[in-house]
C-alpha positions in Angstrom: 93.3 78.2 71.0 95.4 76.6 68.1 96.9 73.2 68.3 100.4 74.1 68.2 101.6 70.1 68.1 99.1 69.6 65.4 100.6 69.3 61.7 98.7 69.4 59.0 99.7 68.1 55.0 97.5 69.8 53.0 99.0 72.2 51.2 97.3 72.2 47.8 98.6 75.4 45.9 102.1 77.3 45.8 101.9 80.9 44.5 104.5 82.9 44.4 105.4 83.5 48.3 102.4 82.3 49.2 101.1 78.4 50.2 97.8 77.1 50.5 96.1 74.8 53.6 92.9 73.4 53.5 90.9 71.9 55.8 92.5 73.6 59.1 91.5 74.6 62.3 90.9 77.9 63.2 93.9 80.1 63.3 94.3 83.7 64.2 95.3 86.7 61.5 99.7 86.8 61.5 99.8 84.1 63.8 103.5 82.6 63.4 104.1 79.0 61.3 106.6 76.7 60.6 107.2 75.1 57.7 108.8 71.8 57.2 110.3 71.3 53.7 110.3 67.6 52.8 114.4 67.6 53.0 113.6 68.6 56.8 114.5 71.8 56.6 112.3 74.9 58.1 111.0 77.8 56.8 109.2 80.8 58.8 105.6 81.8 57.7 102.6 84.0 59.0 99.1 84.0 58.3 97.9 86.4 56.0 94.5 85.3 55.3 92.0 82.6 56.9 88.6 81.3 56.0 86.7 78.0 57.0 88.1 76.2 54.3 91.6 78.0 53.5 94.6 79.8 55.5 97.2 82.0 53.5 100.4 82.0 54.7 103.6 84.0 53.2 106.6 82.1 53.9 109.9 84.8 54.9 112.2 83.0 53.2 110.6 82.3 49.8 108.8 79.3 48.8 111.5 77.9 46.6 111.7 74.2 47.3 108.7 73.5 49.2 106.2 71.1 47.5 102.7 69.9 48.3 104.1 66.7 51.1 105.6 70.4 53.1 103.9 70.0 56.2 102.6 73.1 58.4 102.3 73.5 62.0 100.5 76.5 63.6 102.0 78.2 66.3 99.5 80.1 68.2 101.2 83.4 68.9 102.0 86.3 66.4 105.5 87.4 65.3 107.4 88.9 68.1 110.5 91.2 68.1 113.2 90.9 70.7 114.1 94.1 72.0 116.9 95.9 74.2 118.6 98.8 75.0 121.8 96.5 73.9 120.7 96.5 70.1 122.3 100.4 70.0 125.3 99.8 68.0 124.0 97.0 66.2 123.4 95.9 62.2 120.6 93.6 61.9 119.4 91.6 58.3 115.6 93.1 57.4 114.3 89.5 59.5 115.6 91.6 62.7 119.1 88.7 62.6 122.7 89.9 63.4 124.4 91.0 60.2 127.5 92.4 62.1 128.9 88.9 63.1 127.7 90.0 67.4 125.6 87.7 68.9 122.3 87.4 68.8 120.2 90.0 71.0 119.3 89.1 74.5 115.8 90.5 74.6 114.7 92.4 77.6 111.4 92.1 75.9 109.5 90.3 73.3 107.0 92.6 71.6 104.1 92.3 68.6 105.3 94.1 65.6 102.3 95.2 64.9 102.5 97.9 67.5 99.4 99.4 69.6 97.8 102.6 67.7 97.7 105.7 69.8 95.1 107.2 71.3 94.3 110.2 69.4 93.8 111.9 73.0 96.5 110.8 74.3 99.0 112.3 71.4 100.9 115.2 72.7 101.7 118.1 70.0 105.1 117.8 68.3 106.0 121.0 68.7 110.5 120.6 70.1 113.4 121.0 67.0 115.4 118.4 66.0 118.8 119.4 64.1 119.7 117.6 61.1 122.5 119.9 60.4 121.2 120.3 56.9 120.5 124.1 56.2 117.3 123.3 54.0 115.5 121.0 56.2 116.5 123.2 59.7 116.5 126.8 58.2 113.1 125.9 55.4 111.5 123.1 56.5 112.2 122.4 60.3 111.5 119.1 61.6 109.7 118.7 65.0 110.1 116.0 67.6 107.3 113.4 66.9 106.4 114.7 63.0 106.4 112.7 60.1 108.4 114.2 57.5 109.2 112.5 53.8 111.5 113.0 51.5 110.3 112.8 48.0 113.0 111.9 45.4 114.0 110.3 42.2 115.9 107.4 41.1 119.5 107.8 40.5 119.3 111.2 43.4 121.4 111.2 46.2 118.4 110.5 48.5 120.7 107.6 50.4 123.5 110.0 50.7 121.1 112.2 52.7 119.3 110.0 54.7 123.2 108.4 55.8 124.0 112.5 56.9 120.6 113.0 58.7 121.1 109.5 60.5 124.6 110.6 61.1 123.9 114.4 62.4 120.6 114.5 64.0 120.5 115.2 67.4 118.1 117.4 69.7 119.6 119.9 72.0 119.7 119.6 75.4 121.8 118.5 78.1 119.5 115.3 79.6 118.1 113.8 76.3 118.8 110.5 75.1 118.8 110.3 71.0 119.0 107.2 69.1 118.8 106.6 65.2 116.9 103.3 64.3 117.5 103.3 60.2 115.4 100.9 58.3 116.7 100.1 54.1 114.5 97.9 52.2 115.2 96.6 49.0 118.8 97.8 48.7 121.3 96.4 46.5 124.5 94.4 48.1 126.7 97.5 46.9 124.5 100.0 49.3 124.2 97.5 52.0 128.0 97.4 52.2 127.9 101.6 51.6 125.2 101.7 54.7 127.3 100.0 56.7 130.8 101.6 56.3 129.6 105.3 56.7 127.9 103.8 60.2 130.8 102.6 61.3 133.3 105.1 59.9 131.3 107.7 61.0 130.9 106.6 64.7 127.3 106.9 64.2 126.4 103.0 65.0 127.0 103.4 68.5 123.5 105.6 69.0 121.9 103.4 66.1 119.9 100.2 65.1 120.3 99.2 61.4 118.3 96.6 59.9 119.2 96.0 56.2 116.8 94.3 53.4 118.5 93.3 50.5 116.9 93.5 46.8 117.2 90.0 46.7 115.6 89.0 50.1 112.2 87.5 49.8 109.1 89.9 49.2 107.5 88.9 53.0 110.8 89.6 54.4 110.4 93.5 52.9 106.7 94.0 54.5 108.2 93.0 57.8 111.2 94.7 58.1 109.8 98.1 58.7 107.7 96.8 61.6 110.6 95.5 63.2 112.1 98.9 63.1 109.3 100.8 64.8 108.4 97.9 67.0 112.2 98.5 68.3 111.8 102.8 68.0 108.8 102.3 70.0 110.4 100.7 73.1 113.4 102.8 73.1 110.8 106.1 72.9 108.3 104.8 75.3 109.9 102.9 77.4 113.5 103.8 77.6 112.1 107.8 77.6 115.0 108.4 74.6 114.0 110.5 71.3 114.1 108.2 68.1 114.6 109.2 64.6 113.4 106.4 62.2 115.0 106.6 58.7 113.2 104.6 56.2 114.3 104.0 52.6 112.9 103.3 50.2 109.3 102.7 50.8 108.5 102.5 47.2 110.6 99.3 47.8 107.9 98.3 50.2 104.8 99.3 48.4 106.2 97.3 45.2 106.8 94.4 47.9 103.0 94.8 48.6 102.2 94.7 45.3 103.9 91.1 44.5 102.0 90.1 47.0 98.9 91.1 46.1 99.6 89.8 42.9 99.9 86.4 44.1 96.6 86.4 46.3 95.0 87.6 43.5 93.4 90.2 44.7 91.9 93.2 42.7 93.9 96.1 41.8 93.7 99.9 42.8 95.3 102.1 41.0 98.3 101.2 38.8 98.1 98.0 40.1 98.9 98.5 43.7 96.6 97.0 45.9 93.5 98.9 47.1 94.5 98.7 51.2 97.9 100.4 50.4 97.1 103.8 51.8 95.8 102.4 55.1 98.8 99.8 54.9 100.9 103.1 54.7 99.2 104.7 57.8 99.9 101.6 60.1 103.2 103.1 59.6 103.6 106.5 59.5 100.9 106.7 62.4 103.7 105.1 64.3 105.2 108.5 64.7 104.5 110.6 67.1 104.7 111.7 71.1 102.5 110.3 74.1 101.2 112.4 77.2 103.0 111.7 80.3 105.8 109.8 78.3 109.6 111.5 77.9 110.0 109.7 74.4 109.1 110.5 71.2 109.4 108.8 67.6 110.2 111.3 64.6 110.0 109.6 61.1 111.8 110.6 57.8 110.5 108.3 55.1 111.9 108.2 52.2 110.7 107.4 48.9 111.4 107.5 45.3 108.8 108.9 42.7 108.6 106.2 39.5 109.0 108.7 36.6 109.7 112.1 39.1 105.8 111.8 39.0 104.7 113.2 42.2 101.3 112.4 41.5 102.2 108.4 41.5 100.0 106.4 44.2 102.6 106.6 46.7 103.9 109.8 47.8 100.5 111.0 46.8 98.8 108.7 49.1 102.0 109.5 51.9 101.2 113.1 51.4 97.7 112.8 52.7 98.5 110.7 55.7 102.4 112.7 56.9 102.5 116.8 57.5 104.5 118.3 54.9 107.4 117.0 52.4 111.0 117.9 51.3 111.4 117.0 47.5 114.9 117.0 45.8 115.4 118.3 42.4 116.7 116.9 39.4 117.3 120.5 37.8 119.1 121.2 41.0 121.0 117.5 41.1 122.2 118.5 37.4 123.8 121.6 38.7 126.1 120.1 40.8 124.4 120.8 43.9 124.1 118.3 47.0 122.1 118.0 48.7 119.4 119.0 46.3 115.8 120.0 47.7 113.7 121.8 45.8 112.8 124.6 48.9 109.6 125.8 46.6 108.0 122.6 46.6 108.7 121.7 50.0 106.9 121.9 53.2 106.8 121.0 56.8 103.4 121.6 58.3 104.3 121.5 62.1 107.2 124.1 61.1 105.5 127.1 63.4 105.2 124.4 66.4 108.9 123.9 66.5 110.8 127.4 65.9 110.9 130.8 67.8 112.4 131.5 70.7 113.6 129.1 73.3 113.5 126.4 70.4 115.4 127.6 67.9 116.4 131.3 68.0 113.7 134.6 67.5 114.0 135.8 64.4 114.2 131.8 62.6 110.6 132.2 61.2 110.6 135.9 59.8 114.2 135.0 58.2 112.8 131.6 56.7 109.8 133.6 55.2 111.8 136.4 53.9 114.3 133.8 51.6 111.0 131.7 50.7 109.7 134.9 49.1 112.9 136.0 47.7 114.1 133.2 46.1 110.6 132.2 44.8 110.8 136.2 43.5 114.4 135.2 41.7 113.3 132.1 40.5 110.6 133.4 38.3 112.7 136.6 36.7 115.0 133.4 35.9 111.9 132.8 33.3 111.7 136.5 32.2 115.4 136.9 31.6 115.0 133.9 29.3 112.8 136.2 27.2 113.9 139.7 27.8 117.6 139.4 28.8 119.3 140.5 32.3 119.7 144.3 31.0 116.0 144.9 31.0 115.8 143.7 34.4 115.6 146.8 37.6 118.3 147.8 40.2 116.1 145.5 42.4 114.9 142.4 40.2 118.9 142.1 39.9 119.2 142.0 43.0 116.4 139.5 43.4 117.7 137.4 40.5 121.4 137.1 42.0 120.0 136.1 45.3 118.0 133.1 43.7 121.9 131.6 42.8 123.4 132.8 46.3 120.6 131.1 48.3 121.2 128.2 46.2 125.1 128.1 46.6 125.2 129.1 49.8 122.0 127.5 51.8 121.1 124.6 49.5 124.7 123.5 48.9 126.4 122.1 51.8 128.8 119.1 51.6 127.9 115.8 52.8 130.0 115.9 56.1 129.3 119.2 56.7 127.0 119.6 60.1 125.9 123.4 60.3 123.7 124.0 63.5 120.9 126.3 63.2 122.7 129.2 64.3 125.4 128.6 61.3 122.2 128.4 59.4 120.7 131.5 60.3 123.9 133.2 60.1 124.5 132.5 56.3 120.7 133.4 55.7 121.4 137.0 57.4 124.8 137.1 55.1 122.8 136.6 51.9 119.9 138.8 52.5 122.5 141.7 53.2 122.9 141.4 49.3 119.2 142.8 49.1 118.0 146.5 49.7 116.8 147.6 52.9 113.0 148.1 51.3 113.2 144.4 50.2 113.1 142.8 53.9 109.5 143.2 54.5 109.1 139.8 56.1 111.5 140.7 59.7 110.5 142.2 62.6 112.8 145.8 62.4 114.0 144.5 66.3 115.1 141.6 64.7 117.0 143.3 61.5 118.3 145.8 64.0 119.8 142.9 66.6 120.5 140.2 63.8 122.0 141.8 60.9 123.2 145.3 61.9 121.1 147.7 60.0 119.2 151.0 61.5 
């Protein structure tokens, strides 16, 4: 056990948001310290690495100030997060501190942020719709209770805009569940911290919602941290409270540059493009985070979000977060140039756990055949787009018109929705049966006939 009333002076380097102790005695991996800066003012640390001889610690606030007469005192337990049902309604700094001038929370509980892993046996299959109320992600791409679903954008795309309208319109259906929104930003600038918070509380949104905001110019630490605080807080609320828990979390390319720096600073050897080695199991402690539990009403859902340096979707991090979540929606520059919000590129996108999640007593009968039937339609349209490039529009048959224009209806009429506009699935699945009534009867191949004859009127 550490000798919490022990303080030792032997800090001999400063890197970066790092400090360096010799000649310690032995102290536990994240276990908490505190700092105290020769004005007598404290800082918060945590061990990040620990030998015979030397014990990393990154200090949460920065290490701007502290010298080598700092003295640190070991405090023999690992960070904690306070947690209660009380924190709905509440905006919290990325260190898990009020931000909305309230008090500070009254914890019912104190628990590790580093979470417990679940048992793989014990994980129950996601397999119950949440409704986003956005037609691409419910109608394409459904999201399950318990899946971990990405979305993959670009700098300068309206990926905050849709991650504010998911947090604001998610919600599962049925009379006796309890949904709550826990929304994580990290590395946001002053101007969306102040954006965040107005649409949560014009919206009415906050009162089913914990917010915890990381600014761009918070310390490093602070950034790795913050995301553990959200789930540490989504995993009460899901496992203990029995409520279902969507975490929003932008951007984690803010987090994995954030592990980077500090990498950096330990000098450690690079992976690839200079992010550290560890990042993709770094990533899993995570997502794995996700998920349902046998025998427990809860359930966490995750939408990361991230954005792609250079569109590049072969960068290190949604490449590595494709491996380790099932499927991804990816938004579209093209699409984005057009004028159209929100804008997710359907073709690339993909929800694995899709089939789990839709059909009959979920979402409504015919939501699968209908999803495949505009997949293959508007992936039929968008290529004659290239061929009409080359051979012009009057070459084209009665049907590959009729292909061609429903590429652009799909587009206007299922992709393009406006950012307050909360269609449920059977708005969705409504417009879908409006726009394939522009094709021929021979070109629905993808339906069940039961389902043509019940859904859209034709014999």
């Amino acid at each position: 056990m550490t000798n919490v009333s022990k303080e030792y002076k032997t800090v001999t380097e400063i890197a970066g948001p790092l400090i360096f102790v010799e000649k310690t005695e032995p102290v536990a991996y994240q276990e908490m310290v505190s700092v105290r800066l020769s004005d007598g003012s404290m800082r918060r640390g945590q061990v990040l690495d620990s030998s015979e001889k030397m014990v990393v610690v990154q200090i949460f606030e920065g290490t701007s100030g502290i010298d080598l007469d700092a003295s640190v005192r070991f405090l023999g337990d690992t960070m904690k997060m306070p947690v209660s049902k009380d924190m709905l309604g509440r905006i919290l700094t990325g260190a898990g501190d009020p931000l909305d001038g309230g008090p500070p929370i009254t914890p019912e509980k104190r628990l590790d942020i580093v979470g417990a892993a679940i048992n793989p046996w014990a994980r129950d299959n996601p397999e119950d719709f949440i409704q986003t109320g956005i037609s691409t992600i419910d109608g394409m791409n459904t999201l399950v209770r318990g899946q971990k679903l990405p979305i993959f954008s670009g700098s300068g795309l309206p990926h905050n805009e849709l991650a504010l309208q998911i947090a604001r319109q998610a919600k599962v259906r049925g009379e006796d569940e309890e949904f709550a929104v826990v929304f994580v930003a990290m590395g946001i600038t002053n101007e969306e911290k102040q954006t965040f918070m107005q649409e949560f509380e014009r919206t009415g949104a906050l009162k089913n919602a914990v917010v915890f905001l990381n600014l761009a110019d918070d310390p490093a630490i602070e950034r790795i941290v913050t995301p553990r605080l959200g789930l540490t807080t989504a995993e009460y609320m899901a496992f203990e409270l029995g409520m279902q828990v969507l975490v929003i979390m932008t951007d984690i390319t803010n987090y994995c540059e954030a592990l980077r720096q500090v990498g950096a600073a330990r000098e450690e050897v690079p992976g690839r493009r200079g992010y550290p080695g560890y990042m993709y199991t770094d990533l899993a402690q995570l997502y794995e985070r996700a998920g349902k539990i046998k025998g427990k009403k809860g359930s966490i859902t995750q939408i990361p979000i991230l954005s792609m340096p250079g569109d590049d979707i072969t960068h290190p991090i949604p490449d590595l977060s494709g491996y380790i979540t099932e499927g991804q929606i990816v938004m579209s520059r093209e699409l984005h140039r057009a004028g159209i919000y929100p804008p997710v590129n359907v073709s690339s996108s993909l929800s694995r756990l899709m089939g789990g999640g839709t059909g009959e007593g979920k979402t409504r009968e015919d939501h699968r055949g209908v999803s495949d039937q505009m997949y293959a339609a508007y992936a039929e349209g968008k290529d004659l787009r290239g061929l009409v490039a080359i051979v012009g529009k009057e070459s084209l048959s009665d049907k590959d018109r009729k292909l061609l224009d429903f590429a652009d209806i799909f587009e206007d009429r299922i992709v393009r929705q406006g950012f307050d506009e909360d269609r449920s699935i059977e708005d969705t699945l409504a417009i879908a049966w409006e726009i394939l009534g522009t094709l021929d009867a021979d070109q629905i191949t993808r339906i069940d006939r039961k389902h043509i004859e019940k859904y859209s009127g034709r014999v």
